[in-house]
C-alpha positions in Angstrom: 10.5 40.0 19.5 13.7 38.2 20.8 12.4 39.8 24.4 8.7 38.1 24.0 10.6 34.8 23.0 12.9 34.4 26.2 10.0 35.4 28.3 8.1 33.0 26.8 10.5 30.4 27.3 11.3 31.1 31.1 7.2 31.1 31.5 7.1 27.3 30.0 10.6 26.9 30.4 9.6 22.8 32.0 7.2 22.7 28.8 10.5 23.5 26.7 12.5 20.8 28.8 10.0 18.2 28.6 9.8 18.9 24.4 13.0 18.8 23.6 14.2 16.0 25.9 10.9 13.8 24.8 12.4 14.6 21.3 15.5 14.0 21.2 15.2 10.9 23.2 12.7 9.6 20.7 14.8 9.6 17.9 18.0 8.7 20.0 16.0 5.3 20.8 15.1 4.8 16.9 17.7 5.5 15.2 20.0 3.4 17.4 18.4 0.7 16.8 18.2 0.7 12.8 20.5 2.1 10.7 22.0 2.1 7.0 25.4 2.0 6.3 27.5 1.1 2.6 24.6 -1.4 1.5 23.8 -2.9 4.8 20.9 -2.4 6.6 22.1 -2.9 10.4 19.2 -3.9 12.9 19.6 -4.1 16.3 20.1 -7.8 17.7 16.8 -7.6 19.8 15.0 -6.6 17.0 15.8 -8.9 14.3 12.8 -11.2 14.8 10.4 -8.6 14.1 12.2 -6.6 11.4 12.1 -10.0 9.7 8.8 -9.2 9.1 8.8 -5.6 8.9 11.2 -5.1 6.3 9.8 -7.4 3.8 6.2 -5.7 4.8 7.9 -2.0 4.1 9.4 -3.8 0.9 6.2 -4.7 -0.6 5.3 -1.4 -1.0 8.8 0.7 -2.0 9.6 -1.6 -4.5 7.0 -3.8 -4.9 3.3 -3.9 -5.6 1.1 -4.6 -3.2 -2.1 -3.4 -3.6 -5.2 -4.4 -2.7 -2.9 -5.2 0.4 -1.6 -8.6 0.8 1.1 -10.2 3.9 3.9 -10.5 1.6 5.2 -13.5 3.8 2.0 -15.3 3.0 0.9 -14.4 -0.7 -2.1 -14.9 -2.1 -4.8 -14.0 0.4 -5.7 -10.4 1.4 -3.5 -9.2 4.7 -4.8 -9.6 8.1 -1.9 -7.1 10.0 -2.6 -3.3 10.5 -0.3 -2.3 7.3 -0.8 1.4 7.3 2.4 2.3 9.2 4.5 0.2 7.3 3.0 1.2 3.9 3.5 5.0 4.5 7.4 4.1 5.6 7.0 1.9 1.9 5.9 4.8 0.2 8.8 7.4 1.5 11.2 4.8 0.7 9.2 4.4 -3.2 9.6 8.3 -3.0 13.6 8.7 -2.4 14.2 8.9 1.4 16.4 5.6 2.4 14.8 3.2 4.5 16.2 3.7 7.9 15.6 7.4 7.7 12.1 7.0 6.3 11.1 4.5 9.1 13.5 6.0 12.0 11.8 9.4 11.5 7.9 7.9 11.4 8.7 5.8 14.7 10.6 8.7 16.4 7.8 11.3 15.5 5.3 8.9 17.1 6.7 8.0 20.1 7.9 11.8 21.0 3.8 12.0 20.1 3.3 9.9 23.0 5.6 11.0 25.6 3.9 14.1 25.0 0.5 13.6 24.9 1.4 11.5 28.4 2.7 14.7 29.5 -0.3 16.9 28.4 -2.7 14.2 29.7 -1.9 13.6 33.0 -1.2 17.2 33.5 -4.3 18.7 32.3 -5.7 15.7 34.6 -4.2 16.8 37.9 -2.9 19.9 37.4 0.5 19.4 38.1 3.3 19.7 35.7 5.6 17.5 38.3 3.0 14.8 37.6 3.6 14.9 33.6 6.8 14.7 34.5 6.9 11.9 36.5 4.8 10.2 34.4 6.4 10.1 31.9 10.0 8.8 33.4 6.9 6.0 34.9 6.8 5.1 31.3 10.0 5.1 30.2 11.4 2.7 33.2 8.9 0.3 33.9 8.3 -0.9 37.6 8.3 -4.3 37.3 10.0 -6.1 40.7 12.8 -7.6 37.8 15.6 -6.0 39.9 15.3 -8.8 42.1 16.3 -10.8 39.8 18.7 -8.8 38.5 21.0 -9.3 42.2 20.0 -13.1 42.5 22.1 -13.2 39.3 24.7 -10.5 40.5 24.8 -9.9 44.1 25.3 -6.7 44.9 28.8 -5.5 45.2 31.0 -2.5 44.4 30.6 -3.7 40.7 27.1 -3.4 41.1 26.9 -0.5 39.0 29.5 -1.3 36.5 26.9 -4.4 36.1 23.8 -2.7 35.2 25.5 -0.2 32.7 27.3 -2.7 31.1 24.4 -5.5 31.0 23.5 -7.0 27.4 20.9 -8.9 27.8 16.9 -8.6 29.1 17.0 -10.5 32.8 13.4 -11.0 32.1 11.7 -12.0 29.2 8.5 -14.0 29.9 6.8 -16.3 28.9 9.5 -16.8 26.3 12.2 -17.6 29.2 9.8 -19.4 31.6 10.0 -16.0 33.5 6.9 -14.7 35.4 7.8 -11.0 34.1 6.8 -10.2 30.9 9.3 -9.5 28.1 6.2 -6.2 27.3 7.1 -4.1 30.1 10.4 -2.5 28.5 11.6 -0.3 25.2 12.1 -3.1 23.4 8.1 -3.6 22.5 8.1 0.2 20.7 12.1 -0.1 18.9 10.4 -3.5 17.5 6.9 -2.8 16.9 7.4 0.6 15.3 3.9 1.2 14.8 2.7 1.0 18.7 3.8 4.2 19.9 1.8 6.1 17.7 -1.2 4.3 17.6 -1.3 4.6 21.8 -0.3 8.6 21.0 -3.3 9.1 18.7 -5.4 7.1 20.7 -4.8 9.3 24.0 -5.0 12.1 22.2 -8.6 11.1 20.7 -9.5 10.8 24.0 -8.1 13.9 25.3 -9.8 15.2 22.9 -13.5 13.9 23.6 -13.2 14.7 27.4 -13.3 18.6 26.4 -16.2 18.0 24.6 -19.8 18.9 25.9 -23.2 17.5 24.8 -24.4 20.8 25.1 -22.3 22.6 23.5 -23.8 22.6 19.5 -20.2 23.4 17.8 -18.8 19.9 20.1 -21.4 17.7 17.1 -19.0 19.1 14.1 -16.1 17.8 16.8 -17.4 14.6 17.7 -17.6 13.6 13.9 -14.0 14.6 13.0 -13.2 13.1 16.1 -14.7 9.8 14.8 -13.7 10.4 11.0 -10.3 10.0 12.5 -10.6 7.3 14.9 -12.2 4.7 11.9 -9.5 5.8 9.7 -7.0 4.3 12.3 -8.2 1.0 12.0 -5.5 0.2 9.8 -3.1 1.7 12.0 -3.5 -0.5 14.9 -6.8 -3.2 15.3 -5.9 -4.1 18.9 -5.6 -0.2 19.6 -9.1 1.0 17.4 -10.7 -2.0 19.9 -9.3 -1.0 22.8 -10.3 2.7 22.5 -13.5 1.8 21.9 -13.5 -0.2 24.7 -12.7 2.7 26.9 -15.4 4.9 25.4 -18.2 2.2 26.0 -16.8 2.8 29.8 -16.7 6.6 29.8 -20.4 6.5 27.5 -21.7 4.8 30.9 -19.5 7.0 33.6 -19.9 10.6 32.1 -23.5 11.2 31.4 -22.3 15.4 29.9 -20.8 13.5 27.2 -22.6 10.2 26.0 -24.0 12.1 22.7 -20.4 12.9 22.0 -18.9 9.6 22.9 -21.6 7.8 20.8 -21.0 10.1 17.7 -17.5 9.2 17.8 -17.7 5.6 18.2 -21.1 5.1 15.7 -19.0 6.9 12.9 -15.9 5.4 13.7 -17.2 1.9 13.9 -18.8 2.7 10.2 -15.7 3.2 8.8 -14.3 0.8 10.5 -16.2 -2.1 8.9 -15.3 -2.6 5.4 -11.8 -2.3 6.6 -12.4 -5.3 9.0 -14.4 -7.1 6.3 -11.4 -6.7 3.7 -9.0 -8.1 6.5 -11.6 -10.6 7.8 -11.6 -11.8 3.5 -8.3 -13.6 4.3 -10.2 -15.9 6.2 -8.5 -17.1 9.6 -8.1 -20.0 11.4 -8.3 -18.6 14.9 -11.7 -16.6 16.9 -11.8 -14.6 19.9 -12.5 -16.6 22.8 -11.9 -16.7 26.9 -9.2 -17.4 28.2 -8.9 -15.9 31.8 -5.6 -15.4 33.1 -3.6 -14.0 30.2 0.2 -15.5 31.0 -0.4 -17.0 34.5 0.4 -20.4 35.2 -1.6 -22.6 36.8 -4.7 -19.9 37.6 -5.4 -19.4 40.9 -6.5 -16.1 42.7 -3.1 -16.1 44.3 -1.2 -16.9 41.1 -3.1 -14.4 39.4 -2.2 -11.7 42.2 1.9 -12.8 41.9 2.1 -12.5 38.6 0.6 -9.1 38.9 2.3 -7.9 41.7 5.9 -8.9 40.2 5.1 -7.6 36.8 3.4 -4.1 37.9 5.9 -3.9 41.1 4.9 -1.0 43.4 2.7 0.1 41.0 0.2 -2.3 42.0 0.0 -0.9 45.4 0.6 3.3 44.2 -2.9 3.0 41.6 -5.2 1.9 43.9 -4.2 4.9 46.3 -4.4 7.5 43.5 -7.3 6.2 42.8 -8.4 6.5 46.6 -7.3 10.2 46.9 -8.4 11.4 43.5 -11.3 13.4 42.6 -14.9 11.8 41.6 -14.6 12.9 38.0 -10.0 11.6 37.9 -11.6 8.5 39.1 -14.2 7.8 36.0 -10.9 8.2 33.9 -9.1 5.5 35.7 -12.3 3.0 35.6 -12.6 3.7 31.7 -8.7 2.5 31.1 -9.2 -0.7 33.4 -11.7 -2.2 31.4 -8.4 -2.8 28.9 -7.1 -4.9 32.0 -10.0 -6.6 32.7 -10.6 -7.4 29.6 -6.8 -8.3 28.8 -7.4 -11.1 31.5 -10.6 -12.4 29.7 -10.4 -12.4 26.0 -7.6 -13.8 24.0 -7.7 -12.2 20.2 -5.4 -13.8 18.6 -3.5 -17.1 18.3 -0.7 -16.0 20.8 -2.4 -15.0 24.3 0.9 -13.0 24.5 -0.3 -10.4 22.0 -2.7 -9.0 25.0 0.1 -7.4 26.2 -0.9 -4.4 24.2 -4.1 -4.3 26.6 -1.7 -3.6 29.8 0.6 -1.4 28.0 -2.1 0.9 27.2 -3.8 0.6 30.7 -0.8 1.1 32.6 0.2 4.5 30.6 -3.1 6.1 32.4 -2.3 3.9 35.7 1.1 5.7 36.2 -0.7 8.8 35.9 -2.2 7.8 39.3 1.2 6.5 40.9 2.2 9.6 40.5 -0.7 11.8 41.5 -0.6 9.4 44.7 3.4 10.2 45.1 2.9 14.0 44.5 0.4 14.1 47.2 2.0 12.7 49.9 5.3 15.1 48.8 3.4 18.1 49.8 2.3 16.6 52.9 5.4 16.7 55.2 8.9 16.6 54.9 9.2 13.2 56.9 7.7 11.6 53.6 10.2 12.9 51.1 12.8 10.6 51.2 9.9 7.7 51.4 8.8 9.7 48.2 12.5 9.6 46.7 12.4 6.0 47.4 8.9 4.7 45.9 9.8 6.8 43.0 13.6 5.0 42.3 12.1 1.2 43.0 9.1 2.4 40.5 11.7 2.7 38.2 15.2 0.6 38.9 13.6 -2.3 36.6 13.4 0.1 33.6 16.8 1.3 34.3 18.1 -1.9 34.4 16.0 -2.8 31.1 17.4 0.3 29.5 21.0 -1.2 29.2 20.7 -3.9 27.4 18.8 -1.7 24.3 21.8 1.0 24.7 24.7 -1.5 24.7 23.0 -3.8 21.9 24.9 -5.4 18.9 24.0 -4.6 15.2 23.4 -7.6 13.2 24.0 -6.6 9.4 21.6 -7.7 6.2 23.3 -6.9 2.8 20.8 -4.7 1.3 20.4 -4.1 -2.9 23.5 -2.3 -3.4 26.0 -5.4 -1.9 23.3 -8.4 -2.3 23.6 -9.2 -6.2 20.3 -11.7 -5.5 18.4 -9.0 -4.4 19.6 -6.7 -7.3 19.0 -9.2 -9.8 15.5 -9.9 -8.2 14.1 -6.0 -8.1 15.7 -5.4 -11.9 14.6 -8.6 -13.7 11.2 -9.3 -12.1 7.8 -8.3 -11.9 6.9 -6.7 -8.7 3.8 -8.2 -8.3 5.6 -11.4 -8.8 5.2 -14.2 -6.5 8.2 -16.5 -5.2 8.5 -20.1 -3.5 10.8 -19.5 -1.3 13.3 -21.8 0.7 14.7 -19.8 2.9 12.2 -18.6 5.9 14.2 -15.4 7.7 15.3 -12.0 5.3 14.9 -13.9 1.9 16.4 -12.1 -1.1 13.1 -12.0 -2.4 11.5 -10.4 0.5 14.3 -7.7 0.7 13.3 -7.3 -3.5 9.7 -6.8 -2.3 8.2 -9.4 -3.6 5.7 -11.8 -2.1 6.8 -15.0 -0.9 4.6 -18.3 -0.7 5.3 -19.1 2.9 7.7 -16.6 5.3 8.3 -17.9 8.7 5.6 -19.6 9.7 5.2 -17.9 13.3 4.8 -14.6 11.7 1.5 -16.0 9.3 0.0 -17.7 12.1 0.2 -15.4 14.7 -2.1 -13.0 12.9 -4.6 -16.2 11.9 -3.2 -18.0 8.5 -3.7 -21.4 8.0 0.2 -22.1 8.0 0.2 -26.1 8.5 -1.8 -26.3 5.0 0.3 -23.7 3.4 3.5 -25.9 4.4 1.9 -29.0 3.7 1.4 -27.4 0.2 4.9 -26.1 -0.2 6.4 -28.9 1.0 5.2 -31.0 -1.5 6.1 -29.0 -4.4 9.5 -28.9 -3.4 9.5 -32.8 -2.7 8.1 -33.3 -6.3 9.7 -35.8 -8.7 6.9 -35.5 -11.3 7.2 -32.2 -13.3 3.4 -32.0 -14.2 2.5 -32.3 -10.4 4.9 -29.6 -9.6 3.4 -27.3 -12.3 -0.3 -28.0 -11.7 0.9 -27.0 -8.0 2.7 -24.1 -8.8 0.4 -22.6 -11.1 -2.8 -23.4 -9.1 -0.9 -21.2 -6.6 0.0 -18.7 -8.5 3.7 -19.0 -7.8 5.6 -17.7 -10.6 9.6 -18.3 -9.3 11.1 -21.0 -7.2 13.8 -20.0 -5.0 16.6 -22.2 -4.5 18.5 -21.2 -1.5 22.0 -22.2 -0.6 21.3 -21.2 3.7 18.0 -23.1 3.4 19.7 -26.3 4.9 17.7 -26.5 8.5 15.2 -29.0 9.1 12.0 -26.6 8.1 12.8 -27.3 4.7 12.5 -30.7 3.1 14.9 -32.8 0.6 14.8 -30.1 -2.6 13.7 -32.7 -5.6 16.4 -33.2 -8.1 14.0 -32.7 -10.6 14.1 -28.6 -10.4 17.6 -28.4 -11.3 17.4 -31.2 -14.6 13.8 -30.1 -15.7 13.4 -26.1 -14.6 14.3 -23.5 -17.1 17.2 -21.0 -14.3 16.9 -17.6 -15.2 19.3 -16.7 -12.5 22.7 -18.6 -11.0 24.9 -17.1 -8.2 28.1 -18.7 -8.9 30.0 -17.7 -5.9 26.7 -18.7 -3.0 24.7 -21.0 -5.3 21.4 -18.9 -5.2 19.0 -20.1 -7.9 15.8 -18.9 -9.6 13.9 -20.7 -11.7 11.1 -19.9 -13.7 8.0 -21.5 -13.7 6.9 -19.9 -16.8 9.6 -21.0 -18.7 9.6 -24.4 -17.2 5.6 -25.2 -17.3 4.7 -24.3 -20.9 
C-alpha cells in the first residue's frame, strides 16, 4: 500500500507540488490578513474599508436576524449585494467557530479552488503541466508595467532589493491615486473581497465542465441540467460573475456548434433560477441602470489613450495574448474569443454606480489570457536555446509588478476593532436587544451596533450607493431626525422608519454628522450610558409612547 502511495506521488509528484503549495499559500494569504486575538478582531490596514462592510454583513447573520435578506448598513429595504458568501461565514460563526477562522477558512478554500482549477484548466487546454504552472505564478504577480514606477520613486541602487521587500504601501492604486494602473491588478482585490475567488473558481470550473460535454452524447442532458442547477444557484454568490459566465457561454453557444444544446441547457435553466433571485434584489429598488460608458477608467478617450492605459495596466501581457492566440490551435482559440467578450464588454457597459466595479470583467478575462502568455512563452522555450534567456526574461517582467505588489500585503499593519468580549457597547447591544432591531446610528465606520448585528439606518454612505441605494434621501432623512427640536416630529420620523434605537456616538464628531438636537438627551427615555466614552442608546419606544 505505502509502495502504491510513493509511486503514486513521484508519477504526479508536480500535481502534489502545485496542491500543496496552492494550499498552503491560500490560507497563508487569508489568514494574514484577519485574525482574532483577546477580544480584538485585527484586520489588515488595506482591508479595513471593505471589512467595514463585511463584518457588519457577516454580523447580521451570527448574531443577528436577517432574513428575508436585508444590507444591514441600509435597513429597511431588501439587499441588493450578492450575500451568500457572507451569510454562510454568518452562519459558522451562529454555529460556534470564531469569526476569523470561519471566514479565513471559506476564503482560503476558495481561492486554493481557483489556483487550482487555473492549473487544471490551462493544462487540460494545452497539454502542458509547465503551462499550469506558469499560469498560475501569471496570476499571482500581475504584469502590470508598475515597476516603472516603482524606480522613478527609488532608483535603482544596491538597496534596490532591500526596497521592494521592505515596501508598505501599493505604488499604484488607480483611479483612486490619479494613477493610470489600476489598484485591481494585485492580492489585495481577493484578501478584501473574500467572496471573488471563489465565485471566478466555480465559474471556471462550470465551464471546464461544459467543454467536456457533447450534444450527442444522451448521458451529457442529465449533465447540462446539473450543470445549470448549479450555475442559477450562484447568483447569490456573485451577480457580476453569474453575468459574466453567461456572457461567455452566449460566445462559446455561437463558436462550438458540438455543444450549443448543452450550453443552452445550462444557461435556460440557470437563467430560470436566476430570476426570482434578481427580482427579490431588484425589490430594493435602485437608483442607478446599466448603461454605456466606453472606456472603463481612461481619461480623456481616445484610441491612443485607450491603448496606454491598456498597455501599462496588462504590461507584456498585451503583446504575449495576441501571439498565443496566433500560434494556438482553431478549437484553444474559440476559448480565448469566448473570455474576451468580458473585455469588450468591460469597456462598454457600466453596471453599477462606480465604473470601477468593472474591474471584475478584466480580472476574469485576464485569468484565461495568461493561459495564452504562457502557451506563447512555452513554445518559443522548446524552439531553441538562443530563446531561453529571452524566455527567462519575458517571464520575470510578466511578473516583477506582482512581486513588487506582493510586499506591501506581507509587511502590512493590523489595525485592531474591540470585538464583544472587550467592547462593553457591543455586549450590552447583542444581550439587551432584539436582533431584528433597527438602530439610527451616528457613527458611519465599525459602529457598535453593526459589530452587535444589528441593522443600522444609514452605514457609510459609499458602501449603500455603490450597489444602487438612494443614499442622499436616506441622509436627508437621517439628518433631520437628528437635527430635531420637536419631539413629535422626531417620533413620527423615527417610527415611520421603523427605527427602534438612536445611537449617540461619542467618535461621531466629523462633519458627516450634523449638530445632535439637545432634545434627545432632555426628552429620550436612555436605556444605556457608557460612563467612561459617553456612548448612548436611547429608546424610541420608551420615548414615543
Amino acid at each position: 500500500m505505502l509502495k502504491k502511495i510513493i509511486d503514486y506521488l513521484k508519477t504526479f509528484k508536480a500535481e502534489v507540488f502545485v496542491f500543496v503549495s496552492s494550499f498552503l499559500f491560500s490560507f497563508w494569504l487569508m489568514f494574514s490578513t484577519f485574525l482574532y486575538e483577546k477580544g480584538y478582531i485585527l484586520i489588515a490596514s488595506k482591508a479595513w474599508s471593505d471589512f467595514a462592510s463585511h463584518i457588519p454583513l457577516i454580523r447580521s447573520f451570527s448574531l443577528g436576524i436577517n432574513f428575508p435578506p436585508q444590507y444591514p448598513l441600509f435597513a429597511g429595504a431588501p439587499i441588493k449585494y450578492h450575500f451568500l458568501f457572507y451569510a454562510l461565514t454568518g452562519l459558522a460563526e451562529k454555529s460556534g467557530i470564531r469569526i476569523d477562522i470561519a471566514l479565513n477558512i471559506f476564503s482560503a478554500l476558495g481561492f486554493f479552488f481557483l489556483l487550482i482549477m487555473i492549473y487544471v484548466f490551462s493544462k487540460e487546454l494545452f497539454k502542458s503541466k509547465a503551462i499550469g504552472v506558469l499560469s498560475i505564478l501569471f496570476f499571482i504577480f500581475n504584469g502590470t508595467l508598475e515597476f516603472i514606477k516603482f524606480f522613478v520613486i527609488h532608483p535603482i541602487s544596491v538597496h534596490s532589493i532591500s526596497d521592494i521587500i521592505e515596501n508598505q504601501k501599493f505604488v499604484s492604486f488607480g483611479p483612486y491615486d490619479g494613477s493610470i494602473i489600476s489598484a485591481f491588478w494585485n492580492l489585495n482585490i481577493y484578501t478584501n473581497q473574500r467572496h471573488l475567488a471563489l465565485s471566478y473558481a466555480l465559474s471556471l470550473f462550470l465551464i471546464y465542465l461544459i467543454l467536456k460535454l457533447d450534444n450527442n452524447k444522451a448521458n451529457n442532458i442529465k449533465k447540462s441540467v446539473l450543470v445549470g442547477i448549479i450555475l442559477g444557484a450562484s447568483f447569490f454568490l456573485n451577480i457580476a460573475v453569474f453575468i459574466m459566465t453567461i456572457l461567455i457561454l452566449g460566445s462559446m453557444f455561437l463558436l462550438m456548434r458540438k455543444k450549443r444544446v448543452c450550453i443552452f441547457i445550462v444557461a435556460l435553466i440557470a437563467s430560470i433560477l436566476a430570476f426570482p433571485q434578481y427580482l427579490y434584489l431588484q425589490s430594493g429598488g435602485s437608483n442607478f441602470q446599466p448603461l454605456i460608458n466606453p472606456g472603463y477608467l481612461v481619461l480623456n478617450l481616445s484610441f491612443l489613450n485607450f491603448l496606454s492605459y491598456w498597455i501599462q495596466n496588462l504590461g507584456l501581457h498585451i503583446f504575449l495574448i495576441p501571439l498565443g492566440f496566433i500560434v494556438a490551435t482553431k478549437n484553444e482559440r474559440k476559448i480565448l474569443i469566448s473570455f474576451f467578450t468580458l473585455f469588450i464588454v468591460g469597456n462598454l457597459i457600466q453596471f453599477s454606480p462606480e465604473i470601477a466595479a468593472n474591474h471584475k470583467f478584466f480580472n476574469y478575462f485576464m485569468i484565461i489570457g495568461v493561459m495564452f502568455s504562457a502557451y506563447c512563452l512555452t513554445r518559443l522555450w522548446r524552439r531553441r536555446n538562443i530563446f531561453k534567456p529571452i524566455v527567462i526574461i519575458l517571464i520575470f517582467f510578466s511578473m516583477f509588478s506582482g512581486i513588487i505588489d506582493f510586499f506591501p500585503i506581507a509587511n502590512d499593519n493590523k489595525i485592531a476593532l474591540a470585538d464583544y468580549p472587550v467592547n462593553k457597547n457591543v455586549a450590552w447591544i447583542i444581550k439587551n436587544t432584539n436582533p431584528n432591531s433597527v438602530f439610527l446610528n451616528t457613527q458611519y465606520l465599525y459602529d457598535d451596533a453593526s459589530l452587535a448585528g444589528k441593522k443600522i439606518f444609514l452605514g457609510w454612505p459609499y458602501f449603500a450607493w455603490s450597489q444602487g441605494y438612494d443614499t442622499n434621501k436616506r441622509g436627508e432623512i437621517r439628518n433631520l431626525i437628528l437635527t430635531a427640536t420637536d419631539k413629535k416630529l422626531s417620533c413620527d420620523l423615527l417610527t415611520r422608519n421603523k427605527i427602534d434605537y438612536i445611537e449617540i456616538s461619542p467618535v461621531a464628531t466629523n462633519s458627516d454628522n450634523p449638530q445632535i438636537s439637545n432634545m434627545y438627551i432632555k426628552s429620550f427615555v436612555t436605556i444605556y450610558h457608557n460612563g467612561i466614552n459617553g456612548y448612548r442608546l436611547l429608546s424610541v419606544t420608551k420615548s414615543c409612547l
